[in-house]
C-alpha positions in Angstrom: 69.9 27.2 22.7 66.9 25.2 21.0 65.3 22.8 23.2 64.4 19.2 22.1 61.2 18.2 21.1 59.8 15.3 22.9 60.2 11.8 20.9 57.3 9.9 20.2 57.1 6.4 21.7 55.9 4.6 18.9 54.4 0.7 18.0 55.7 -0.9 14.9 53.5 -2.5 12.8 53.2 -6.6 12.9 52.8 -7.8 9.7 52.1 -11.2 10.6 49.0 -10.5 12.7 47.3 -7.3 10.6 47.4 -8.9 7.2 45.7 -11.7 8.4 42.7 -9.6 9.1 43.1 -8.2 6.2 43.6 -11.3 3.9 40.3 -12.4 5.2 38.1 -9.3 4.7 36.3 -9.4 1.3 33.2 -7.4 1.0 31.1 -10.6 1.5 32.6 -11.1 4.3 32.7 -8.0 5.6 28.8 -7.7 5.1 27.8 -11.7 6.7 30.2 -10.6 10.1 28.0 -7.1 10.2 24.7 -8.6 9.5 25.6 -11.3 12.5 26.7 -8.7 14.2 23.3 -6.4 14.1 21.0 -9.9 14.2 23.1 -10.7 17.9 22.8 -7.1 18.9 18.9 -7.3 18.6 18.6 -10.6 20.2 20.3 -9.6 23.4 18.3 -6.4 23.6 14.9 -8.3 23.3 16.2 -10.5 26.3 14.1 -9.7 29.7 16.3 -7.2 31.2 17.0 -9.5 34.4 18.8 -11.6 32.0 20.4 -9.1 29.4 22.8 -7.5 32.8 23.8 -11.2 33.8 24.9 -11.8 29.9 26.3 -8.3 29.1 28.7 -8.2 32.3 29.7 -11.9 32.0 29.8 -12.3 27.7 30.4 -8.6 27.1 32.2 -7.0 30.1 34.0 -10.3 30.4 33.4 -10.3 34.2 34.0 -13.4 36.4 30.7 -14.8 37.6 32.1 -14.0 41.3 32.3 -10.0 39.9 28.8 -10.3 38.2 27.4 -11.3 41.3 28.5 -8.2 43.3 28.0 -6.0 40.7 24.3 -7.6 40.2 23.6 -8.5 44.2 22.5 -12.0 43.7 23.7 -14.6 45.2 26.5 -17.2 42.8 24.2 -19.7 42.5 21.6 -17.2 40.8 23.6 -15.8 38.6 24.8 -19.2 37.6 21.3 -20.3 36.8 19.9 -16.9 35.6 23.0 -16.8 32.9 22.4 -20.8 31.7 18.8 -19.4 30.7 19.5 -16.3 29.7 22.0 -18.1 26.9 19.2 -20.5 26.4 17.0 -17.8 25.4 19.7 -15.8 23.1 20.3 -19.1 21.3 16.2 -19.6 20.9 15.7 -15.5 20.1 18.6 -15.8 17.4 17.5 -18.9 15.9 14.0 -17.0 15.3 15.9 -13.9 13.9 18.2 -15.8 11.6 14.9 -18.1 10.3 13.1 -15.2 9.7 16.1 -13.4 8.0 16.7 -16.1 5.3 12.6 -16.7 5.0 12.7 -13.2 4.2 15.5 -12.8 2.2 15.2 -16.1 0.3 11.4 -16.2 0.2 12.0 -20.6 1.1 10.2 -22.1 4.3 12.9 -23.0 6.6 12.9 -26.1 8.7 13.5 -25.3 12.5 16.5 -26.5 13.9 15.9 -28.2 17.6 17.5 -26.7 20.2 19.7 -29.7 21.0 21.6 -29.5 17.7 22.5 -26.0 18.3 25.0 -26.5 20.9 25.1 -25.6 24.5 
């Protein structure tokens, strides 16, 4: 007697929520998301590393600020405060990477945007 192979459990394919990514991913595109990308890589590694943990487990890791404060050993509060700045600085170190990306790329003086524009 042959035995049975085992089936395969397997996930069928949603049209509605995969061509939608797809739809939207012309070359240009493709090549702005990875060049944000790379720019917001860079900024969060240039961050003091005090605030690069607090940003990467909350942002990143997607941890509750109650989870980021065990993981880190500081108390709420600081990790409140130490993640406000630390998103203060991000926004200030991409705004310097992005102006110098279209300086260099475009070879045009930019004029800086104040921080208060840019959102919280």
């Amino acid at each position: 007697m042959r035995d049975k192979l085992p089936q395969l459990t397997t996930t069928p394919f949603e049209e509605d929520i995969h061509s939608e990514i797809v739809k939207f991913q012309t070359p240009e595109m493709f090549a702005i998301a990875s060049a944000n990308i790379h720019l917001v890589r860079r900024a969060i590694q240039e961050l003091p590393l005090k605030y690069r943990e607090v940003l990467v487990l909350r942002e990143l890791e997607d941890m509750p600020y109650v989870e980021v404060a065990k993981v880190t050993r500081m108390p709420l509060g600081t990790v409140s405060s130490m993640l406000f700045r630390a998103r203060r600085l991000l926004r200030e170190r991409l705004g310097s990477l992005i102006s110098g990306n279209i300086v260099q790329t475009s070879g045009l003086p930019l004029t800086p945007t104040p921080l208060a524009t840019l959102g919280p």
